[in-house]
VMD Tcl script that draws the C-alpha trace (Angstrom):
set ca {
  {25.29 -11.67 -9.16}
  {22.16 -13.29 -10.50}
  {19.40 -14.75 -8.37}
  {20.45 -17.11 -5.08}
  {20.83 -20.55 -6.08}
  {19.06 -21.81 -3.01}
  {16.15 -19.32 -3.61}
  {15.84 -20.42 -6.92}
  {15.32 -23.83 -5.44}
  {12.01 -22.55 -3.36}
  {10.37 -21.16 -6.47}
  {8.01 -24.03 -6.64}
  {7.26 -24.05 -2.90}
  {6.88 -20.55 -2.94}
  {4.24 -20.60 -5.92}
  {2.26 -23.44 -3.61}
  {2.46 -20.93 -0.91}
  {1.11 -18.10 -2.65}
  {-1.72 -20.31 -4.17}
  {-2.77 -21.43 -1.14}
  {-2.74 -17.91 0.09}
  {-4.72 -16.85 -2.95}
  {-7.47 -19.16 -2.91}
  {-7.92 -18.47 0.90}
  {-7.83 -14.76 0.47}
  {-8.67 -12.49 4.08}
  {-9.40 -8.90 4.46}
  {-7.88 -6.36 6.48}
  {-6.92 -7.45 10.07}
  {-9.23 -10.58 10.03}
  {-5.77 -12.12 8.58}
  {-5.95 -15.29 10.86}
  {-5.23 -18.03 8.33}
  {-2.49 -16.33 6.37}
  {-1.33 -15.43 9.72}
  {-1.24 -18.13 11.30}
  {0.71 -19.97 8.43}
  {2.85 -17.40 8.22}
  {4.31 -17.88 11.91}
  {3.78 -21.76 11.50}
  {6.48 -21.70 8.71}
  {8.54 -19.62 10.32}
  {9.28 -21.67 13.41}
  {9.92 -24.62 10.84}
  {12.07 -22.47 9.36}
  {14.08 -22.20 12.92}
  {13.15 -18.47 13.31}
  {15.04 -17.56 16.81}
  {11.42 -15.58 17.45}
  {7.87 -15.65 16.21}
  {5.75 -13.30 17.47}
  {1.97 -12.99 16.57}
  {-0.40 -10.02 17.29}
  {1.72 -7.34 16.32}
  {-0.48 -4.56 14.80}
  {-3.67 -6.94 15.51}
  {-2.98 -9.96 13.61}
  {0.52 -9.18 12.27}
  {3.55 -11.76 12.35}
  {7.39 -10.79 13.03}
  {10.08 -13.62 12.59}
  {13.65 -12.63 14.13}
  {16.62 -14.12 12.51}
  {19.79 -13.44 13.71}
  {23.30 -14.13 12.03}
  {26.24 -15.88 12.18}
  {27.56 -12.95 14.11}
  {26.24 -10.28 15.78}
  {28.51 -7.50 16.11}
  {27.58 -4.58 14.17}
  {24.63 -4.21 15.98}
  {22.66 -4.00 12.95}
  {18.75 -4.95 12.62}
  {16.98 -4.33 9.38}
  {13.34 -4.61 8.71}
  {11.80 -6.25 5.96}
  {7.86 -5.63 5.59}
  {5.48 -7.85 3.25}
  {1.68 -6.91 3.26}
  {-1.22 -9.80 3.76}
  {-4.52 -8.66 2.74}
  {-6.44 -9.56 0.02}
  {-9.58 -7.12 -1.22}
  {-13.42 -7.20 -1.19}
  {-13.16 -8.32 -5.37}
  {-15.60 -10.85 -7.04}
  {-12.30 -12.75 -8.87}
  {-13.05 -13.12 -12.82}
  {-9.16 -14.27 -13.43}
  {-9.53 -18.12 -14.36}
  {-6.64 -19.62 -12.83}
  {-6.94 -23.02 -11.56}
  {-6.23 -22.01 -7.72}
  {-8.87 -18.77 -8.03}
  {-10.29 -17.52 -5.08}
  {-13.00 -20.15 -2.95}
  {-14.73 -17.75 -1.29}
  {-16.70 -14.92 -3.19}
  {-16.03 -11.32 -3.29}
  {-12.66 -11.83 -1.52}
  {-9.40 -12.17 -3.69}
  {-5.84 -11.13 -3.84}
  {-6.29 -8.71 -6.80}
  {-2.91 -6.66 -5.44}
  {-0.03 -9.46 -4.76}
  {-0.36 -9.70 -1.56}
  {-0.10 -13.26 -1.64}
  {3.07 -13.14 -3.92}
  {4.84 -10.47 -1.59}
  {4.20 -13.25 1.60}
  {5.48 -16.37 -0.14}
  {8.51 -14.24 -1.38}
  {9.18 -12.92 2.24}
  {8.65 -16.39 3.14}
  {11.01 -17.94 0.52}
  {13.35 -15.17 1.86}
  {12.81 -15.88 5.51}
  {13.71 -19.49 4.80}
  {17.36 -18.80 2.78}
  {18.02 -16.70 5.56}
  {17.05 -18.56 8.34}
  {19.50 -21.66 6.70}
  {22.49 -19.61 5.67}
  {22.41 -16.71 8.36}
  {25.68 -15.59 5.92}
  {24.80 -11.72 8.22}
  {26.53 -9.65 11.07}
  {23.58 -8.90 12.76}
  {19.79 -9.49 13.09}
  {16.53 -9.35 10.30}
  {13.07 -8.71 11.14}
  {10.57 -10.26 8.80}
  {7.73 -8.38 8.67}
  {4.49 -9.95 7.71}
  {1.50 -6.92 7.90}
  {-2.05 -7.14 7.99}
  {-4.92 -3.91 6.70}
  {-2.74 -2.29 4.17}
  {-5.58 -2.25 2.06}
  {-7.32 1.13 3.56}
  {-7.10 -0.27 7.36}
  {-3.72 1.24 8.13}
  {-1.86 -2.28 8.96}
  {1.30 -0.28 8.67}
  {0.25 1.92 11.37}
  {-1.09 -0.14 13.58}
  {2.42 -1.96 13.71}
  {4.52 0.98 14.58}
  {2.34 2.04 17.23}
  {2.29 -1.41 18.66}
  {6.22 -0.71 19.14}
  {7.59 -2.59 16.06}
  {10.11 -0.38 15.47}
  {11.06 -0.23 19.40}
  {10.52 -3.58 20.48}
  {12.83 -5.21 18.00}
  {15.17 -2.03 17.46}
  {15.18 -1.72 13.72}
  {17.58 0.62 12.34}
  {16.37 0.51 8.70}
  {13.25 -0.76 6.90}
  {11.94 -1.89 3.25}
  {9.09 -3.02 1.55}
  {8.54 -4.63 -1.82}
  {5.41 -4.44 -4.34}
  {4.47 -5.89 -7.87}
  {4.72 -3.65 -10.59}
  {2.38 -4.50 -13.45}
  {3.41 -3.87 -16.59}
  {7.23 -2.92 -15.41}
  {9.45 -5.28 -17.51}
  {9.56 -8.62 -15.64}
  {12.18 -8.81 -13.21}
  {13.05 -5.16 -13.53}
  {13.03 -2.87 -10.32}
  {12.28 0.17 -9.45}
  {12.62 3.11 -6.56}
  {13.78 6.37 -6.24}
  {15.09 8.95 -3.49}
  {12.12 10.94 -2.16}
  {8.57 10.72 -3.05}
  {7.49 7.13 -4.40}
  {4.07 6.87 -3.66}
  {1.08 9.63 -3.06}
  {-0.55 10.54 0.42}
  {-4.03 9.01 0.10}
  {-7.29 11.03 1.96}
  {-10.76 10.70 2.39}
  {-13.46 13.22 1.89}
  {-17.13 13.52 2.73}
  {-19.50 16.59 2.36}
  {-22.12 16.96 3.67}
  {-24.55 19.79 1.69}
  {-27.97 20.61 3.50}
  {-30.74 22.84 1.71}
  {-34.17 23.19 2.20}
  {-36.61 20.44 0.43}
  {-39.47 20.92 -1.97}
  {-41.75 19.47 -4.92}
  {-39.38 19.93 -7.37}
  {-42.10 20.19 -10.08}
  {-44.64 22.75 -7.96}
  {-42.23 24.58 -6.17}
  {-38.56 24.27 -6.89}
  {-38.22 28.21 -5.62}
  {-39.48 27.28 -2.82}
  {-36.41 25.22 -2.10}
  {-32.77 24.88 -1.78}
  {-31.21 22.24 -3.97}
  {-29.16 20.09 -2.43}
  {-28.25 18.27 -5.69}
  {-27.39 21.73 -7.32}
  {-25.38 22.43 -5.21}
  {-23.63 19.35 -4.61}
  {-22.94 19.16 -8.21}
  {-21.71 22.64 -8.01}
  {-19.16 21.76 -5.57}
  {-17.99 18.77 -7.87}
  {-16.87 20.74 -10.55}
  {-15.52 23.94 -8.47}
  {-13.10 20.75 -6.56}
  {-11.33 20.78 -10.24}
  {-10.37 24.42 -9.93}
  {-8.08 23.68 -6.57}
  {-5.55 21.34 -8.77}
  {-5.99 23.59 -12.25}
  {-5.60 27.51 -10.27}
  {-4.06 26.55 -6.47}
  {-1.92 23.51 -6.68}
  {1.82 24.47 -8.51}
  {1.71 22.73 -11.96}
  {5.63 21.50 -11.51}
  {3.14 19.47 -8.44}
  {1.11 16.87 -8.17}
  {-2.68 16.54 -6.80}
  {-5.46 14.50 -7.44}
  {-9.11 15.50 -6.11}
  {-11.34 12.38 -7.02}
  {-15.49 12.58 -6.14}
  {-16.50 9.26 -6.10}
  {-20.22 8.54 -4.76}
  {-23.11 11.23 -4.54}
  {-25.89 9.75 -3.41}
  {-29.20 12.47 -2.52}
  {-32.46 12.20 -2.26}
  {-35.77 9.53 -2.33}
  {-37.99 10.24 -5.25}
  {-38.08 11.72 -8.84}
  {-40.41 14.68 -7.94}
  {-38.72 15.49 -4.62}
  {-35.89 18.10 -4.15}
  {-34.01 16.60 -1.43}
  {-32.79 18.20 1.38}
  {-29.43 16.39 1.96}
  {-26.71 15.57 -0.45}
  {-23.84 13.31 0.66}
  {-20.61 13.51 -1.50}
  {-17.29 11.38 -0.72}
  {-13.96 11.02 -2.30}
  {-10.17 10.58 -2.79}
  {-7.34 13.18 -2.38}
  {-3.77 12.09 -3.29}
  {-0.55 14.40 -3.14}
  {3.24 14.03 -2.79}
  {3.59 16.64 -1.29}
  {2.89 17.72 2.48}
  {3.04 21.17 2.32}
  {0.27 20.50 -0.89}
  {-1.74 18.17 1.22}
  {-2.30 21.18 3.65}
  {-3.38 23.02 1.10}
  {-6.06 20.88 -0.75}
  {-7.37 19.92 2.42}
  {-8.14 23.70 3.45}
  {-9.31 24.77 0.03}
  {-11.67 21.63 -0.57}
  {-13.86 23.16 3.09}
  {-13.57 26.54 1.76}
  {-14.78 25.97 -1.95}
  {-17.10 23.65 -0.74}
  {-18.64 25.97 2.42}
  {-18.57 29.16 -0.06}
  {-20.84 27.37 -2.97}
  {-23.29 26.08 -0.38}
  {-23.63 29.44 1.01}
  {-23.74 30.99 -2.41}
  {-26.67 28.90 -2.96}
  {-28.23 29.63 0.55}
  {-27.62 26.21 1.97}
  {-24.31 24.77 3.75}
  {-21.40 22.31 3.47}
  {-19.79 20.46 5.77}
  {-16.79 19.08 5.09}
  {-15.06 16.29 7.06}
  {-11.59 15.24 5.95}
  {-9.70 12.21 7.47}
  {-5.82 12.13 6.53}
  {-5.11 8.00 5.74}
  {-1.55 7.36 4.51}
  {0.98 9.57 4.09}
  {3.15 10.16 1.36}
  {5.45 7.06 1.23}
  {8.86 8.78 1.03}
  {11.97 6.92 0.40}
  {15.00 7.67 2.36}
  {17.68 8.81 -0.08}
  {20.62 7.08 1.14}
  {18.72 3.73 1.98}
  {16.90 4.09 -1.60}
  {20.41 4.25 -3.37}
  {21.32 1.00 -1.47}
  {18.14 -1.07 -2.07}
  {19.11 0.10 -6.63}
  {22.54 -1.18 -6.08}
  {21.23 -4.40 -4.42}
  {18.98 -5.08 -7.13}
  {21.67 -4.00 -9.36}
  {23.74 -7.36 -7.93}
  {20.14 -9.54 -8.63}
  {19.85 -8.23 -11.82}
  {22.12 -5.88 -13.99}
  {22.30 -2.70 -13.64}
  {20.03 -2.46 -17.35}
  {17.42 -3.75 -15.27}
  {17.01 -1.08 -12.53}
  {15.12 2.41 -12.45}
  {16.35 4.27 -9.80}
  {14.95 7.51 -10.87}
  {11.30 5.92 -11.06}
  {8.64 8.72 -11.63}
  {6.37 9.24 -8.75}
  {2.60 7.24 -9.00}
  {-0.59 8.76 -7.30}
  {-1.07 5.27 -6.00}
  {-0.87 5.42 -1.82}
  {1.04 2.62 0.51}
  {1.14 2.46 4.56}
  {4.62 1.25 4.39}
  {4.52 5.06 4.67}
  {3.90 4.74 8.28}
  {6.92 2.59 8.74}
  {9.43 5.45 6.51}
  {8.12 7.99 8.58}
  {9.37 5.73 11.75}
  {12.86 4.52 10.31}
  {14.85 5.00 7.36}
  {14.09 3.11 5.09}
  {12.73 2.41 0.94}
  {9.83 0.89 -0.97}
  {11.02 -0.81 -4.37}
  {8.98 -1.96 -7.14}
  {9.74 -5.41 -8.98}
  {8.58 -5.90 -12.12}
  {5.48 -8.78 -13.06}
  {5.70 -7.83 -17.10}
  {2.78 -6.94 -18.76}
  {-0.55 -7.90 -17.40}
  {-3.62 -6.38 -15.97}
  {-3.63 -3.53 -13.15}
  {-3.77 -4.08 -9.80}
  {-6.91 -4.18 -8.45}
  {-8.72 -5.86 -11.19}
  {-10.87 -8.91 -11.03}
  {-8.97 -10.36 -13.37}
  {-5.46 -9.82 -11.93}
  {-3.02 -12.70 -12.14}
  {0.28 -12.24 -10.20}
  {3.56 -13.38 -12.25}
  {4.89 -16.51 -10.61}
  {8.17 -15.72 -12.46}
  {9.34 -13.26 -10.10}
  {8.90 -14.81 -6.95}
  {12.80 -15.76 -7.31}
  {13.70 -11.87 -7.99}
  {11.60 -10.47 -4.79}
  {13.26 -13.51 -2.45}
  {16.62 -12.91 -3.85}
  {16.99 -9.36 -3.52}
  {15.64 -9.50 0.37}
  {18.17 -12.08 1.07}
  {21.21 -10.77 -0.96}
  {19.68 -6.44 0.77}
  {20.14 -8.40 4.24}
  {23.37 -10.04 3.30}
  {24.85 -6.72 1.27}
  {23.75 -4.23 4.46}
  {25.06 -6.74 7.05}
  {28.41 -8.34 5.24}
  {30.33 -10.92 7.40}
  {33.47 -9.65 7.81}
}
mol new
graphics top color blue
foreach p $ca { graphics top sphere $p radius 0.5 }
foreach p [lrange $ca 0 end-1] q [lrange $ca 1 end] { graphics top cylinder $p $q radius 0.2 }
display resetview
């Protein structure tokens, strides 16, 4: 079964959508514009209800079928944030306002929920009820989160939930998910190294480095994923700023180091996160100074329910051949807060394919227009396939 007719029909008003969104682009939960479009459409679309402020500044639009007697509700989650990028890409609808722009496909995931919503909302061809999901702050703010806790799950009793994302590079078109792990836990790191300061021409024994030993710490991090971590597992320990000190002929007496950890793992996760305090605390000590290490746990690892992963791949399967879907996609050390969301229902995160193209998170990122009929289709055929009319 190849793309919905009628979807196919929104591709153009879907790309106008996802311009608009992309030369308006809005970080984290200050959202308003996107969001408030987002729940204008939906009440044209004849939503039965559109509720704003979900999470902050996130949107849910209810649709409920022709019939409602499997008691079945099934989320569907699309992300809105854009990121703090100066936009380099050249396309005629770039970003207007500077530093901001939708370098991940945000915009492309709303317009295709959108398109989706809108098929949906016409046809209601369901036994039961779907949730659009529209999410602010996935871009570090924990949108996802924020959601659940404001009773998402709960409020609207969703039995399952998915989310979609762009793939660059993936064979336009293509998807791709798998049972378990999809997607790394993502952490943050900051150390904190105190020594004693000096002239570090005149009197560098007088002193305790700071910078030695913060750049002692940096390389010991490596030995945690090379001698604790299993090999047949994956961790990533990432130091990312070091900043120390005021002058060239001054030992400083503070260093400040932060980072990135990413697992799949959780029993891993535990581990890195004690080790990283304990390699760091020992060096300092060695050294005669001190570390302290503060470690704030972000996403989780987004982990796809088997069962509900299996049904999304046949799904797509029905969009697009059964050539065209991965179902055994390798894990990436990229990090999602759909994660939240898995860990509160049952639920998958698929990848469709934009072809090949630059990485998310460039300046230069263009999303693939082409596919906005692939994501649309396959939310409105996963709703129609889970919730058949009998």
């Amino acid at each position: 079964m190849p793309i919905v007719n009628r979807v196919a029909a929104l591709s153009d008003e879907m790309a106008a959508w996802r311009h608009d969104f992309h030369e308006n682009p809005e970080l984290l939960y200050e959202v308003h514009r996107t969001a408030g479009i987002v729940a204008d459409r939906l009440r044209e679309f004849g939503c039965d209800e559109v509720v704003t402020g979900i999470g902050r500044t996130g949107v849910v639009g209810v649709i409920r079928g022709r019939k409602s007697a499997s008691g079945k509700t099934i989320g569907l989650r699309a992300d809105m944030d854009a990121l703090p990028i100066m936009e380099t890409s050249g396309v005629p609808y770039a970003s207007k306002i500077p530093g901001k722009m939708h370098a991940c496909g945000h915009d492309g995931h709303t317009a295709m929920l959108l398109g989706a919503a809108k098929y949906l909302a016409e046809t209601r061809n369901f036994d039961g009820t779907a949730v659009m999901i529209f999410q602010p702050a996935e871009e570090g703010g924990g949108g996802g989160k924020a959601m659940v806790e404001d009773g998402l799950m709960t409020r609207w009793n969703i039995q399952e939930v998915y989310g979609m994302h762009n793939m660059p590079n993936l064979p336009e078109g293509h998807f791709a998910t798998t049972p378990g792990a999809m997607l790394a836990s993502s952490d943050n790191i900051q150390i904190t190294v105190r020594g004693k300061g000096g002239h570090a021409g005149a009197g560098p024994h007088k002193s305790v480095d700071s910078v030695l030993i913060g750049s002692q710490i940096v390389n010991a991090l490596q030995s945690i994923v090379a001698r604790n971590v299993d090999p047949l597992k994956s961790a990533v320990i990432s130091i990312t700023q070091f900043h120390s000190g005021t002058a060239f002929n001054i030992i400083p007496e503070v260093a400040e180091l932060a980072g990135t950890v990413r697992t799949l793992d959780p029993e891993v996760r535990d581990l890195v996160e004690r080790r990283i305090s304990e390699v760091a605390d020992s060096i300092a000590r060695a050294y005669g100074g001190s570390a302290e290490t503060k470690y704030t746990r972000m996403y989780p690892v987004t982990m796809n329910h088997a069962r509900e992963a299996g049904l999304a791949a046949d799904v797509a399967r029905d969009i697009v051949g059964a050539d065209r879907v991965n179902d055994k996609f390798v894990p990436m050390m990229g990090a999602e807060d759909f994660s939240f969301m898995l860990e509160a229902r049952p639920g998958a995160m698929v990848l469709v394919g934009m072809g090949d193209g630059n990485e998310c998170h460039h300046p230069a990122y263009v999303f693939n227009d082409n596919i906005l009929g692939h994501g649309a289709s396959f939310w409105a055929r996963l709703v129609e396939t889970r919730m058949p009319v009998g």
